[in-house]
C-alpha positions as CSV (number, residue, x, y, z in Angstrom):
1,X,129.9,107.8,129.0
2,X,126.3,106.8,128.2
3,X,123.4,109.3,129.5
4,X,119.9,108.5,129.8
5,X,118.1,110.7,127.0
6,X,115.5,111.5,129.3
7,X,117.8,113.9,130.8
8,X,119.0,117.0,129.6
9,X,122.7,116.8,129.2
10,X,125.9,118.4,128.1
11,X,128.5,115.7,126.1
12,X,132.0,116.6,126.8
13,X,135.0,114.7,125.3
14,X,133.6,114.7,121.6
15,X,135.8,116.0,118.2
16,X,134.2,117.4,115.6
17,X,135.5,116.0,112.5
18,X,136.4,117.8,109.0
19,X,137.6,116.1,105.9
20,X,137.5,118.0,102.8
21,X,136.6,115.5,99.5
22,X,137.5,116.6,96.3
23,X,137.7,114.4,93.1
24,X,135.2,112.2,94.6
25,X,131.8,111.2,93.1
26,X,129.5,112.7,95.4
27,X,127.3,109.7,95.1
28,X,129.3,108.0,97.2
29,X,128.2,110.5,100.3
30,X,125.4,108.5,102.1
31,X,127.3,105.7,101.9
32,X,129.9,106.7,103.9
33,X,127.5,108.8,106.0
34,X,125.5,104.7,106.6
35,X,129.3,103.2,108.3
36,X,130.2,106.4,110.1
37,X,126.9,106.0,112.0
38,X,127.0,102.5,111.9
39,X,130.8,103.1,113.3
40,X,129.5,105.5,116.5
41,X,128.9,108.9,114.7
42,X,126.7,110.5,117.3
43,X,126.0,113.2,113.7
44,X,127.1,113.1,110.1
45,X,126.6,116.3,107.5
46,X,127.7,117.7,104.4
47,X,128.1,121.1,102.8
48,X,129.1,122.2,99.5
49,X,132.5,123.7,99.2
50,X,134.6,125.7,96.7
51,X,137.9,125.0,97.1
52,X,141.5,126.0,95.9
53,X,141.3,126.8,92.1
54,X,137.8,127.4,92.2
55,X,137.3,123.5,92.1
56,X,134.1,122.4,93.6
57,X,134.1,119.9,96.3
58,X,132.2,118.5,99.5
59,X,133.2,119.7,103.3
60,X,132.4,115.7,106.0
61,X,131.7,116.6,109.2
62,X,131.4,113.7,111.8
63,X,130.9,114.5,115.6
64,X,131.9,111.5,117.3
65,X,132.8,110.5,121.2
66,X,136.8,111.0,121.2
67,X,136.8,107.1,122.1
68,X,135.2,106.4,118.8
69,X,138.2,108.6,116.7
70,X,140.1,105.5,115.3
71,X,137.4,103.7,113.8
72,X,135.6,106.9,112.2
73,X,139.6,108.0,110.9
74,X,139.5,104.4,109.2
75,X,136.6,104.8,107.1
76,X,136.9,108.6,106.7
77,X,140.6,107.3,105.4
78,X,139.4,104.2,103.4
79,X,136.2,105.2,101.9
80,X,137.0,108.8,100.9
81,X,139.4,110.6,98.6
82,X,140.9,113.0,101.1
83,X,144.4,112.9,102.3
84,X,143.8,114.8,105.6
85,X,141.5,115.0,108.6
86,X,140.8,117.9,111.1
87,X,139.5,117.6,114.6
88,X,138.3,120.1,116.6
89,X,137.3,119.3,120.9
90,X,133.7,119.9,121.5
91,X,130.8,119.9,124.1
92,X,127.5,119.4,122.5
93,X,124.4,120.4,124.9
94,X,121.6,117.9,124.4
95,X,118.1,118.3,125.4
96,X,115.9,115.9,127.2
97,X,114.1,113.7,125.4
98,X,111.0,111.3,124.8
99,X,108.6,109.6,122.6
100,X,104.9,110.2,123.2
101,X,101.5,109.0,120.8
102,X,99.5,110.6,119.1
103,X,96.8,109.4,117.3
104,X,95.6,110.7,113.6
105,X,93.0,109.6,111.3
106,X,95.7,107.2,110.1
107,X,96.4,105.7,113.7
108,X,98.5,106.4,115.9
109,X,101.5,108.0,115.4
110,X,105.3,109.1,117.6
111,X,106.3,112.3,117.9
112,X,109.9,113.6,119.3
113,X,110.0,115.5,122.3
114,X,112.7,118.1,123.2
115,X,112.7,119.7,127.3
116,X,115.1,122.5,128.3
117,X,114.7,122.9,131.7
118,X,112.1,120.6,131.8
119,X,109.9,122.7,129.6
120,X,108.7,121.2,126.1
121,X,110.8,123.5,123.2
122,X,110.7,121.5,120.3
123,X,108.6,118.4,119.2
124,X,108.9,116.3,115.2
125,X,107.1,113.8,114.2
126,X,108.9,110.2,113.4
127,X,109.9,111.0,109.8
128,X,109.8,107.2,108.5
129,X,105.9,106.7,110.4
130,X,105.4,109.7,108.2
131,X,106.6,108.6,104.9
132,X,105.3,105.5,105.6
133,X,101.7,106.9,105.4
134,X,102.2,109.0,102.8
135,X,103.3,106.3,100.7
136,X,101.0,104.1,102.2
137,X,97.1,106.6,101.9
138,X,99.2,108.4,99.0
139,X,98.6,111.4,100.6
140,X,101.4,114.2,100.6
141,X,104.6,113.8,103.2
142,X,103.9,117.1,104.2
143,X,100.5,116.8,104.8
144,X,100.8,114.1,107.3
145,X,103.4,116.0,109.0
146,X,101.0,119.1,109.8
147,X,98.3,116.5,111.1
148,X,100.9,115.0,113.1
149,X,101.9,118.4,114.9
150,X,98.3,119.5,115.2
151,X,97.0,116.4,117.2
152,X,100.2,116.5,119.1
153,X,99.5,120.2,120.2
154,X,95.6,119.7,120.7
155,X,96.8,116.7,122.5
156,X,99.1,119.0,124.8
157,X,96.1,122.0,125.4
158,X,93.7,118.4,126.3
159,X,96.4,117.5,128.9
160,X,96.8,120.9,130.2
161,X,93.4,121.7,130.7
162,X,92.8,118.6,132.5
């Protein structure tokens, strides 16, 4: 089922994924993490496990439309070293959201918008924009991001007031 992001939304039919990777080098991870998204993953994470016999290992999570199960099994199955997958059903929530401009002494720049209820509750900057022109004014990442969010709320009070 395809929603428009505009609107705030709940996504039923999706699994959550688990596949615990042992005996695998962990450099290996954002490989896998590229095809799962490039396969449908809607999200793709990590965390650090211990696991039987106090052997370290790595916990893959993949939330994925149930549609989607058979190809993300085949890479999960293919590109990893587990030998066993877990799904569990889930509904994610999803804010509304949109892209808006804002412009900084390096130009202009996107920031994400998040609505619940159709009130603004969370806003980011584009990362890659941002490390773009840090890179690019070799100026620091996090600096960029602060100027983002502070023209982006001044921006906000400007249209508020007007």
């Amino acid at each position: 089922m395809s929603f428009n992001h505009r609107d705030e939304h709940i996504d039923e039919n999706m699994l959550l994924i688990q596949a615990n990777l042992d005996d695998m080098n962990p450099e290996w991870v954002s490989y896998i993490m590229d095809k799962l998204f490039e396969a449908g993953a809607n999200d793709v994470y990590v965390v650090p496990i211990i696991m039987k016999k106090g052997r370290p290992g790595i916990m893959l999570n993949v939330l994925v439309e149930d549609g989607r199960l058979s190809d993300i099994e085949g890479i999960i199955f293919s590109e990893t070293t587990t030998l066993g997958i877990r799904y569990m059903h889930a509904s994610c929530h999803r804010l509304a959201r949109e892209f808006e401009r804002v412009e900084t002494q390096w130009g202009t720049m996107t920031v994400k918008v998040g609505y619940h209820g159709g009130k603004l509750v969370q806003f980011a900057p584009e990362f890659k924009e941002c490390e773009q022109i840090a890179k690019e004014y070799q100026v620091p990442l996090k600096l960029v991001y602060e100027e983002v969010r502070a023209s982006f709320r001044l921006q906000k009070i400007k249209n508020a007031s007007s």
